[in-house]
Structures are given as C-alpha cells and as structure tokens.
N, C-alpha and C positions, 0 to 999 in steps of 0.2 A: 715226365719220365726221368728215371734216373741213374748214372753208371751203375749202382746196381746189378739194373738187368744186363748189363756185358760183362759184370764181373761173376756173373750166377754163370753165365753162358758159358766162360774162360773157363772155371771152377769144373763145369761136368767133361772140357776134354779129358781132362788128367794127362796134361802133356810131361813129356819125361824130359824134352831139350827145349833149349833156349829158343830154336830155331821151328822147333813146334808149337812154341807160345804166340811166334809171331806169324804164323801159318793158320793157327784158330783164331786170331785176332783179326787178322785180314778176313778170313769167311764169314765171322761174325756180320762183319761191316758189308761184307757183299750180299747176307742174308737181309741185311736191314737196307741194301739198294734195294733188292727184288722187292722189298713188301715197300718202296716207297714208290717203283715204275708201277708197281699193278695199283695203287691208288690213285695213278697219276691218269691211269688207264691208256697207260703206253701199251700195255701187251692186247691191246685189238686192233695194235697195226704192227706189232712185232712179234716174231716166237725167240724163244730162250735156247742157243746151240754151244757147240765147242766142250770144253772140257771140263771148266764150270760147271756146266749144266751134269757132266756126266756124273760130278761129283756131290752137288747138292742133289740133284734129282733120283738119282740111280745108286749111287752110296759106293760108288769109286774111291776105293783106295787112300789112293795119292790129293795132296792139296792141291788146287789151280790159283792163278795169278789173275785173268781175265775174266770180263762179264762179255761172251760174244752174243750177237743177234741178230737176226734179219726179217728186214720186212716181212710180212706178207703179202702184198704187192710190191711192183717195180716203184721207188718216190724219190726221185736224185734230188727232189727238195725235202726233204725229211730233217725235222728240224731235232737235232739230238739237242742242244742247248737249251732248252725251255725243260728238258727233264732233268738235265744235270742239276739246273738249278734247283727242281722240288727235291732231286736227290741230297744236296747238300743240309737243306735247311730237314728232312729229318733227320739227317746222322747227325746235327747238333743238338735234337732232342735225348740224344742217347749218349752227350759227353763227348762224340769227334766235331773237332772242327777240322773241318776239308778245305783244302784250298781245291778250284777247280778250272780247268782249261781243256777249253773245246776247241780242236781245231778245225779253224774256219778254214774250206778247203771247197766251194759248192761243185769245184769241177770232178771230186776226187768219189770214188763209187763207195767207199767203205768212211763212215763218218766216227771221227773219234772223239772221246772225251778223256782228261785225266784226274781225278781226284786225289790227293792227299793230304795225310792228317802226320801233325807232330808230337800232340798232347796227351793224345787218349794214352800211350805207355806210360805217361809221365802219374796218370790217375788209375793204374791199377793195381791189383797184388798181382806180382807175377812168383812162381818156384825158382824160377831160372834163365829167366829175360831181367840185364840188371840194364836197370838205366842211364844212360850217361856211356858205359861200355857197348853196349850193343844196339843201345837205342838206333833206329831207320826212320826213317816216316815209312807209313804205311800205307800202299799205293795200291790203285784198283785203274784201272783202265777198261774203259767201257767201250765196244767198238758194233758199230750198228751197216751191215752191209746192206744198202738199198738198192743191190741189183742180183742177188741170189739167184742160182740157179735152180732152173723149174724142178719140179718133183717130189719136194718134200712132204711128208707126212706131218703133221701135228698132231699134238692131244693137249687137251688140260689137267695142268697138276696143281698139287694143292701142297705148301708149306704151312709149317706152324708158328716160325720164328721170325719176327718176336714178336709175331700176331696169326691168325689164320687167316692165310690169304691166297688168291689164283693167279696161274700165271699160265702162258701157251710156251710149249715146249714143243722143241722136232721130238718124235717118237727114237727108238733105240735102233733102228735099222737106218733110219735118218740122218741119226748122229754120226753113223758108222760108216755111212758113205761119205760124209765130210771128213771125218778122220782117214778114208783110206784114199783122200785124193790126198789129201795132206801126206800122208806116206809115201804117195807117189810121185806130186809134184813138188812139194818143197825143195828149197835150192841148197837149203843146209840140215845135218841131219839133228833133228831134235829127239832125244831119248824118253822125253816123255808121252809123244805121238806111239813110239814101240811100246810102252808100257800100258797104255789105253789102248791097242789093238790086240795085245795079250789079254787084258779084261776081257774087252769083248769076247775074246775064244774060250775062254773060263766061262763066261755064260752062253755061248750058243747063240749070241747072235744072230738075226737075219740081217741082209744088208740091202739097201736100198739100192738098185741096181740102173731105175731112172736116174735117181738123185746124181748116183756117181757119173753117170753117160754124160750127163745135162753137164757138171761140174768141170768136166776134163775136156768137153766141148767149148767152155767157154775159158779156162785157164790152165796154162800147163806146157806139160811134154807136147800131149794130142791136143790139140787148140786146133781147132776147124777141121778135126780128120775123122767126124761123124764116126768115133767108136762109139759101138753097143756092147756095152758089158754086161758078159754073161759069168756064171764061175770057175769056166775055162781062164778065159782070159784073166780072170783080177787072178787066180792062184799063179798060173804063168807071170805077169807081171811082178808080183810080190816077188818071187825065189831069187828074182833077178836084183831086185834093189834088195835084197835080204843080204846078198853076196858084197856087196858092193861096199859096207857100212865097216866101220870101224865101231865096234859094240865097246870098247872101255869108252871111248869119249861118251857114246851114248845114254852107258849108263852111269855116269856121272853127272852127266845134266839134268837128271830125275833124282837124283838123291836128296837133296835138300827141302821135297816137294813128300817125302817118303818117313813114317815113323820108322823108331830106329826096329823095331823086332821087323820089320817088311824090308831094312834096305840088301838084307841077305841071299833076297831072292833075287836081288841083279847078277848074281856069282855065275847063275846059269847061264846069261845071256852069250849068245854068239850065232853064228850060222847054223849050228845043229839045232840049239832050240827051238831058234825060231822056224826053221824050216819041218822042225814038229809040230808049233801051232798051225803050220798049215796043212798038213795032214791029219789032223786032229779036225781042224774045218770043214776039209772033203768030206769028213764023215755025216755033217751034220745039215752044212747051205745048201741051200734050195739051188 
C-alpha cells in the first residue's frame, strides 16, 4: 500500500484551512483504525459510540478527536492492547508511524489507548497545512468502556474506506442517550456535546430512554436514585442546565472541530436557541 491512497483521500476533502487539513488527516487515520479493529474482529465483542461514530457513521457535521466504544458484555479484563498493536502495524502500511500507549490500569472501568504519528504531514501535499509552522502529531485516542450501561441498541454498518468493511455501531437513539447524559452529567461544559444535540434535533431523533435511565443510574447527578426517563423529565432537565451555560465559552470549543462556512451558525447560540430546540423536540419524541 501506498501514501498515495491518504493523499487521494486528503485530495477529495477540499479543505479551505490549515486546521481542516489536520481534522481530515486525523479521520483518515481513524477510518483506517476502524477497517483494521474489524479485521482484527474486535467489534464481536465491541460496538462503535460517541461522537466519532456520529461523524463517520451518520455524516455529522463537525470533525471528532476520539474513537469511543463499549463492550457488549460486562469484561474488566478486556484486553485493549493486543488491538492497539494490529492497529499500529496497519497505519504503517499506509505511510503513519504511530507511536502507541495503553494505559495499563486493570482496576480502572474505561480502558485506554493513545496513538500518534509525526511523519505522515511531513509526506504529504497539503494547500494550507505548512510543515514545520503548524506541524502537530496527530493523535487518536482510543477508549474502550467495559462496563456500559445496559440498554443499548446496536446495528451493523458498513464503511468503504480504505476497503469495504463492518463494524457494530449503537444505533441513533443509542448514541443520543449517551450524548444527553453527557449534557447532563458532565462537570465541565463542552460545546461540542451542544452542537451534536442540535444535530440530533435537526434530524428528529428518537432517544433511547432505557439507555439514558441505565446511564444516569450508574453515573452522574442521579447515581442510585432509580430515575425513569420519560420526555417530561429529559425536556425539564435540559431547560435547566440550558440556563445554567455560558454559550460564548461553549461555542468556541466547537469551532476548531467546524469548517469555516458552518462556524456562523454558533452566532445563534444561547438560551433562546436552545431552548427552541427543545420545543422543536416536543413536537416530534416519543
């Protein structure tokens, strides 16, 4: 194989900034993790979640930084490191060399790995990533939670890049109950959690309403206080941390994540918006 095929791949973004050369550059390489975990046939004991997923799989927007994932069964012995490694030695068939560290943690519930590469900028044509000035390594963090909470949906999806291959994914109500406990429990506010729950209300999502019950039973504000979320209570809860948020810090931590004709659409952002996407909701969830 040969750089090449990542400079065909870089070629069809048509990225306009510097900083979107190094956003398609990084997906590149987390398309070529996913086609190297499904031949590794990690994903018959894992599904594909978070924000990644909503991006490769569902055609979200915004770039992500993360490869999240969680069992399908409870396996505190789940061994992420024997895949980091097939991970590595394919992205050197394709021109990166990864440096990689897994942290070894067997008591810790959420198992991680880090990958990064120095060289691959150094071999490509870029319009507007110059080398030396803006060069980064290019980092992927892989994080595998082996104690998930119950309820999820899965399905199988099917990529092309940079071969044809399957992978198990949470479905779209799925993913949207992890993102809305993430809205709700997080300790700090991240603006690109509000920018994928805007997605979601743009398409009409359903939400998985187990998944979120299970989630917020086991971390969070309500940790042990056997809520059952119905769509009373998630619109009630949301108006409330909607109020709470400082929306310029918010939407500045999505920008960098956002091409330049999309980042115009943070101007809206505040308490009236968003408290229109959830009225826009009512109309629609179950």
């Amino acid at each position: 194989m040969s750089i090449s095929i990542v400079q065909s791949r870089l070629d069809m973004y048509n990225c306009k900034t510097a900083m979107e050369e190094e956003n398609a550059v990084r997906e590149i390489a987390q398309e070529i993790v996913l086609s190297a975990l499904s031949r590794a046939g990690f994903f018959k004991f894992a599904a594909f979640q978070g924000g990644t997923c909503l991006r490769i799989i569902y055609g979200m927007e915004r770039f992500s930084e993360d490869l999240d994932f969680a069992v399908i069964k409870q396996d505190k012995n789940f061994n992420l490191e024997k895949y980091v490694e097939v991970v590595c030695g394919e992205l050197r068939q394709y021109g990166f060399e990864f440096e990689q560290n897994v942290k070894k943690s067997p008591d810790k519930t959420v198992k991680k790995g880090f990958i990064k590469d120095s060289t691959i900028v150094k071999m490509l044509i870029f319009k507007h990533f110059r080398a030396g000035k803006d060069t980064r390594n290019i980092s992927i963090k892989i994080e595998v939670d082996t104690n998930p909470p119950g309820g999820a949906e899965l399905e199988v999806k099917y990529l092309d890049y940079p071969y044809a291959f399957e992978i198990l994914s949470y479905n779209m109500p799925s993913l949207f109950a992890g993102k809305s406990h993430a809205l709700l429990c997080r300790e700090y506010v991240k603006g690109r959690d509000w920018y994928d729950f805007a997605w979601y209300i743009s398409r009409k999502s359903q939400i998985n309403y187990n998944l979120l019950s299970a989630a917020l039973e086991q971390q969070g504000s309500w940790k042990g206080q056997n809520v059952k979320v119905d769509k009373e209570w998630f619109m009630k809860a949301l108006k409330v941390k909607i109020s709470e948020i400082d929306w310029k810090k918010a939407a500045d931590d999505v920008k960098r994540f956002l091409k330049p004709h999309e980042i115009q659409s943070l101007e809206v952002w505040g308490v009236d918006f968003f408290n229109s996407r959830i009225e826009k909701m009512e109309q629609y969830l179950l």
